[in-house]
N, C-alpha and C positions, 0 to 999 in steps of 0.2 A: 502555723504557730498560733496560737490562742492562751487568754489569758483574760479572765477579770481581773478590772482594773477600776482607779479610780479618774475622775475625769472631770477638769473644768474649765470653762469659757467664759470667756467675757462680751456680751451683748448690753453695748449702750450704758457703758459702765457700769454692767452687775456682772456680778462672779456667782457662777451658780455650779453647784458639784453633781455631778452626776455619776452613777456606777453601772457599768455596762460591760460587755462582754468585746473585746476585740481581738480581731483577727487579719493579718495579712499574709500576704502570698509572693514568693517572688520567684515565677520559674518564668524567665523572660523565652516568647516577649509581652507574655503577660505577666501584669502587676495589679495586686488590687489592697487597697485598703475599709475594713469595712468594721460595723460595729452593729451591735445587736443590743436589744434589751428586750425582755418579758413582759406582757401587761395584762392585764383580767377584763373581763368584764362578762356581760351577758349579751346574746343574742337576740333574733325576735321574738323568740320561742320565750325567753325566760331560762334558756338553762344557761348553765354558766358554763366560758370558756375562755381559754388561754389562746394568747396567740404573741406576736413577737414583732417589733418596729427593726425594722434595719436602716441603716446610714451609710451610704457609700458614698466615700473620696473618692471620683477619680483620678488619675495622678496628674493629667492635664489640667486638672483645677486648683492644683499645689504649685503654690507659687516660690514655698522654698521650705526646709525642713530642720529645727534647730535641736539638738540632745544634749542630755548632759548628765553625768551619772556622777549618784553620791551629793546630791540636791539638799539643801534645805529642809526639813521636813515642816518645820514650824508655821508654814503658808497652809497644811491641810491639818482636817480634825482629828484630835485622838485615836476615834473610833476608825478615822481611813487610814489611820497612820503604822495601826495594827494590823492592819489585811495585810500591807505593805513590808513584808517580814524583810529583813537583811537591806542591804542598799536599794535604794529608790532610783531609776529610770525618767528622766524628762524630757519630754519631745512635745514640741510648740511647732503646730503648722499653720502657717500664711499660705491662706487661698487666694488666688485670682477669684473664684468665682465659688457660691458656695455649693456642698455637698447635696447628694441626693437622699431624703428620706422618704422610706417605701413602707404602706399601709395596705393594708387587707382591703381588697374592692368591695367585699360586702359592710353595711354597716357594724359597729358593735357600740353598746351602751357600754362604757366604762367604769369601774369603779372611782371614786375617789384619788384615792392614792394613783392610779395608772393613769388617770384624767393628767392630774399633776405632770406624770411620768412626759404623757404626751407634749405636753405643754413645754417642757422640758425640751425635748424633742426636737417642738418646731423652731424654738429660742435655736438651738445647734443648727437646723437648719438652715438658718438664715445667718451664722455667723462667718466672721472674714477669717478669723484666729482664735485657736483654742488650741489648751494645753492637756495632753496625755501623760500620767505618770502610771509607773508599772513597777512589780521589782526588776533590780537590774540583772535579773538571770534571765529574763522575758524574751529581751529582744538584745541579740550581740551587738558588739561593734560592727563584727564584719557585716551582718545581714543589713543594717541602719546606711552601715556604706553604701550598699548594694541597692538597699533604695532610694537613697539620698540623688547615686548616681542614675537612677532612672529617672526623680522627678529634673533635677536639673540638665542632662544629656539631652538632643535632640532624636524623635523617634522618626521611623522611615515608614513608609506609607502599609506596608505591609503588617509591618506591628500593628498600628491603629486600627489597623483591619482586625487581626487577630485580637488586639481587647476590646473593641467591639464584638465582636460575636463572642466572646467567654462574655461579657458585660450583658448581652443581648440573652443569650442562653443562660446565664446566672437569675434575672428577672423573670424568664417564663418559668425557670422550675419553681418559682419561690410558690410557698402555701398551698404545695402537695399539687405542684403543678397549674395550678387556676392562675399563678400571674398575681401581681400585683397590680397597687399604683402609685405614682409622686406625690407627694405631699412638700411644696417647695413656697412660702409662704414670699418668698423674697421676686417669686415669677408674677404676683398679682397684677403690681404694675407694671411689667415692664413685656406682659406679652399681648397683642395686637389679637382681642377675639373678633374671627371674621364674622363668628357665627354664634347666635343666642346660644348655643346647645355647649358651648365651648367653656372651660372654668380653668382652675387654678390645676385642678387635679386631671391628670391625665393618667389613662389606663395605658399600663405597661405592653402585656402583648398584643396591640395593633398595630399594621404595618400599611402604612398610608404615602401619599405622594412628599417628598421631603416640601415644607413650605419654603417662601419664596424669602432671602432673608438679604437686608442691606447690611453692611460693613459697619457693624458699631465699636468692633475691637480694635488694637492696633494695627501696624502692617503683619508683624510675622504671628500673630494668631489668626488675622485673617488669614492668610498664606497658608498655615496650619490646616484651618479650618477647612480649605476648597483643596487643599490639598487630599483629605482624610474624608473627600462623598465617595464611597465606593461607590454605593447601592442609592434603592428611594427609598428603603426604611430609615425614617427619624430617627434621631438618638434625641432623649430628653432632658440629656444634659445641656443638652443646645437651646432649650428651649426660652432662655432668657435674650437671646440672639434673634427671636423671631419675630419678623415685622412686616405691613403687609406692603406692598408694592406702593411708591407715590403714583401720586395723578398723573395724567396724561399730559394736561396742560401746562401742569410743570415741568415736565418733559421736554415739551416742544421751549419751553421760556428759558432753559436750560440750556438747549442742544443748539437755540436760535434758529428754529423753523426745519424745513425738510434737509438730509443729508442727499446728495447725489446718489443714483445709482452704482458710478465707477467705485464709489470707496464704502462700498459696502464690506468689506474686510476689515475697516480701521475704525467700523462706529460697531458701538455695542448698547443696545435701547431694553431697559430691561421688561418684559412681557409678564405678568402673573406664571407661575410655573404650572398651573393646572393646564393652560392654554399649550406651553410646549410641551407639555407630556402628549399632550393629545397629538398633536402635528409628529412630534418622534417617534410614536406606536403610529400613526397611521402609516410615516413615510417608512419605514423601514419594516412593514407589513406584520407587525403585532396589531393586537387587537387588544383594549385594555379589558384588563380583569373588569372592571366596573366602571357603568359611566358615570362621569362626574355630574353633579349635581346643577352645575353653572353652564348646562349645554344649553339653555333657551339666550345666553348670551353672547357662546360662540359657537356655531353651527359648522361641525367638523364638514359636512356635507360640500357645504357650500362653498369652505375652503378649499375643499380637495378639489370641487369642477372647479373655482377661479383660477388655482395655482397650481396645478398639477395635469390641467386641460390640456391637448396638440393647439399648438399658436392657430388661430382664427385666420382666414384668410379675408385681407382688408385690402384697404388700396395705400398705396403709397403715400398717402398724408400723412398716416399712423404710426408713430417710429413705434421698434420695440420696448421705447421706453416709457412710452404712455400706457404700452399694455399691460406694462409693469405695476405700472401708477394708478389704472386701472382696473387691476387685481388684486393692492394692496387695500381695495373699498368694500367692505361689506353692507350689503342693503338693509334698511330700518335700524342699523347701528350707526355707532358713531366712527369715523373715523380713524385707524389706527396708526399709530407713528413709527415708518420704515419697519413692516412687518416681517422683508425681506432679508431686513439686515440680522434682524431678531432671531428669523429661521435660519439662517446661515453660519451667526454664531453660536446658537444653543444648538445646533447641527456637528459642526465642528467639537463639541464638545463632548457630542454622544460620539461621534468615531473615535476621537483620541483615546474615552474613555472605553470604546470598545477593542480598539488596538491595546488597550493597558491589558482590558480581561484576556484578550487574546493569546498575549503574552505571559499574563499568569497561566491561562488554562496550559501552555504550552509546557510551561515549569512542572507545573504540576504533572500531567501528562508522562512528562519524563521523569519525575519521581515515582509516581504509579510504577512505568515502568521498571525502574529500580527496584521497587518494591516488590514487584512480584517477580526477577529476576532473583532476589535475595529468596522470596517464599519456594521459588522453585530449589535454591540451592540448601534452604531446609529442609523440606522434605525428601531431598536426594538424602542429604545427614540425618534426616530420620532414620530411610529407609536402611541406610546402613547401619545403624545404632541398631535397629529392629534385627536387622541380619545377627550383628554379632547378639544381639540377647540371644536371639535361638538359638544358632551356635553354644552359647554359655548354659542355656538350658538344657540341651543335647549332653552338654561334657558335665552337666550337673548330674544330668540322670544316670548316666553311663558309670560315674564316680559313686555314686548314692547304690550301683547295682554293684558295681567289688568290691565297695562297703559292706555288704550285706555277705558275697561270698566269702568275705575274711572275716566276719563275724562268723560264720559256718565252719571256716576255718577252724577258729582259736577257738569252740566250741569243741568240734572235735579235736581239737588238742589237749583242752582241759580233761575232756574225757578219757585220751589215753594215760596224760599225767597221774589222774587219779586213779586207773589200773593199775598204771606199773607202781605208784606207790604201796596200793594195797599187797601186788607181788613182794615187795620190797620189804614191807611189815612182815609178811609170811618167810621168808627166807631168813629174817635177822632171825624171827621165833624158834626156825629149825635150827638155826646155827648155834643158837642159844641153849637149848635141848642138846646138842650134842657137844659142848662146850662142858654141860655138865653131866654127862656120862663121860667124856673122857677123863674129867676131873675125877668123878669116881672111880674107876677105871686108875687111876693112877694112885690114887689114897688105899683103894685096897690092894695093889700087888706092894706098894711098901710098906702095909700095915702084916701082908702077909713076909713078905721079907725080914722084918724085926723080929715077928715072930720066930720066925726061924732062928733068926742069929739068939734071939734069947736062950732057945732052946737046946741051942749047940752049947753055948756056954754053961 
């Protein structure tokens, strides 16, 4: 469903009107909410060109959704008050967090007016609340229902999955396939760049190690949030949530010094994520796509012989716990805090998550099989649909051929119709002719008879 419409927010007590083009979708378990506008400008070349800003709500980012039909009109101008034929549509959404606007990765010089447009833009991007009006033919009650109860219902991990990838796949086709990028003006401060090369704007289709992110939400959006890693591709929605690991020695001031070995199940020490991707492709014998860039600081090598070596034969002063203690040290680095417990938890966590795919693949699996269970009982129903066309084509043509013989028929019938009638013409003529020779025939023996009686008398 789509519809231009008119459209205004408020950023820092200004009310600013905008007209744009929106669209949502609601065939669960995906939901999306999105908005388009047009802008000009020219390229490097100098020729001019058209291209298009998009803004996506995701529904996780709607914190609640208010409508109301048959509105006021007197809050908008004249001239928007005429696009707005018949009853007016209002719908006012509170974001938890705000919306994604997506820009064209190559540069463009902009005209004036679409400068503005932009501008415009970022203002909506960065807002908590903005109000949507439409006519009320746009959007029903029931469909408003329908996504009212998706932003407010709780989703199941599956879903998430699923609009993640429609969300994921929606961003790589954009601008004839090249990808876009965010343009989120509200992520400046609040995202942790590790690296010069790093900025506000992030290119859409890369797919990189998920970063390493503390708890800055509540409990149940945390929850949410660890709930709904499927994968290591980042979602950039998140990316306001992204921060980089504390210090070490905070850590230790934190935890109050070393945990024992026994209770390495019940401490959890959190490690930069680059570090346990590497240790979870080495130990479970993947090898990563690309090595990271930060290997001069941890040297997979040298972990793999410390911690993954056959036990050393020593003498009996040496418990196995010192070997422990001892493999948890890396030489010319610095110290690392219960590395053990670090790799056991973030271990733990790549099995469960691999027991989860397991268990999808299995689903799936047995959907396939359904599937092609069903595709075989198609094509049986083809094959027989095919049977009886031929059949029908058979009793067409056999029909279509005593068609023709009774056309042959009633040809030769007409032909003898049209004999015996000319017979028939011919017999009336004779009968006709001798109709009137009897007549005759009859006129003169009593004209001869008169005669006579005259002449007797």
């Amino acid at each position: 469903m789509s519809s231009t419409n008119d459209r205004s927010f408020s950023q820092e007590a200004t009310t600013v009107v905008l007209r744009l083009s929106f669209k949502t979708c609601y065939s669960p378990p995906v939901t999306t909410f999105r908005f388009h506008v047009n802008i000009f400008g020219h390229d490097d070349a100098g020729k001019k060109e058209k291209t298009t800003l998009y803004f996506d709500v995701p529904p996780r980012h709607i914190s609640s959704l208010e409508e109301t039909y048959d509105v006021d009109t007197t809050e908008l101008e004249p001239d928007d008050t005429q696009l707005l034929t018949g009853g007016v549509a209002r719908v006012r959404f509170l974001l938890k967090r705000p919306g994604n606007l997506v820009q064209p990765i190559h540069a463009l010089s902009l005209k004036p007016a679409s400068q503005r447009t932009f501008t415009t833009m970022t203002l909506l991007a960065a807002a908590s609340e903005f109000v949507l009006f439409m006519p009320h033919t746009t959007l029903s009650k029931e469909h408003f229902r329908c996504l009212h109860q998706v932003v407010t219902s709780p989703t199941s991990r599956h879903d998430r999955q699923q609009q993640t990838k429609e969300h994921d796949w929606w961003l790589g086709a954009l601008y004839g396939g090249a990808g876009g990028k965010l343009f989120n003006p509200s992520l400046v401060d609040s995202i942790d760049v590790s690296t010069d090369s790093e900025s506000d704007e992030s290119t859409i289709a890369t797919a990189t190690p998920p970063a390493y992110r503390r708890s800055g939400l509540d409990d149940e959006d945390a929850a949410a949030a660890a709930a709904s890693e499927p994968s290591n591709v980042p979602n950039a929605d998140d990316a306001s949530d992204v921060d980089s690991p504390p210090p070490y020695d905070q850590l230790e001031s934190e935890t109050g010094g070393s945990a024992p070995v026994d209770d390495v199940k019940g401490s959890y020490i959190p490690l930069p994520l680059h570090r346990v991707n590497q240790f979870t492709n080495m130990r479970l014998g993947k090898q990563p796509k690309k090595r990271l860039r930060d290997s001069e600081d941890f040297d997979v090598r040298l972990f793999r012989r410390r911690l993954f070596s056959p036990p050393r034969h020593s003498d009996d002063k040496h418990s196995q716990s010192d070997l422990v203690a001892d493999a948890s040290c890396f030489e010319k680095l610095d110290p690392l805090r219960h590395p053990v417990a670090v790799v056991l938890s973030k271990l733990e966590q790549v099995l469960k998550r691999a027991e989860d795919t397991e268990e999808e693949n299995r689903s799936l699996r047995a959907e396939l099989a359904a599937m092609r269970e069903r595709q075989h009982q198609l094509n049986a129903k083809l094959e027989e649909v095919m049977d009886q066309n031929r059949e029908y084509v058979k009793r067409t043509e056999h029909l279509e051929t005593e068609s023709a013989d009774l056309d042959s028929r009633v040809n030769t019938l007409e032909e003898r119709h049209a004999e015996l009638e000319d017979r028939q013409g011919k017999t009336e003529d004779k009968c006709d002719t001798i109709e009137i020779e009897i007549a005759d025939q009859v006129h003169s023996a009593l004209r001869e008879r008169l005669i006579g009686a005259l002449e007797t008398m």
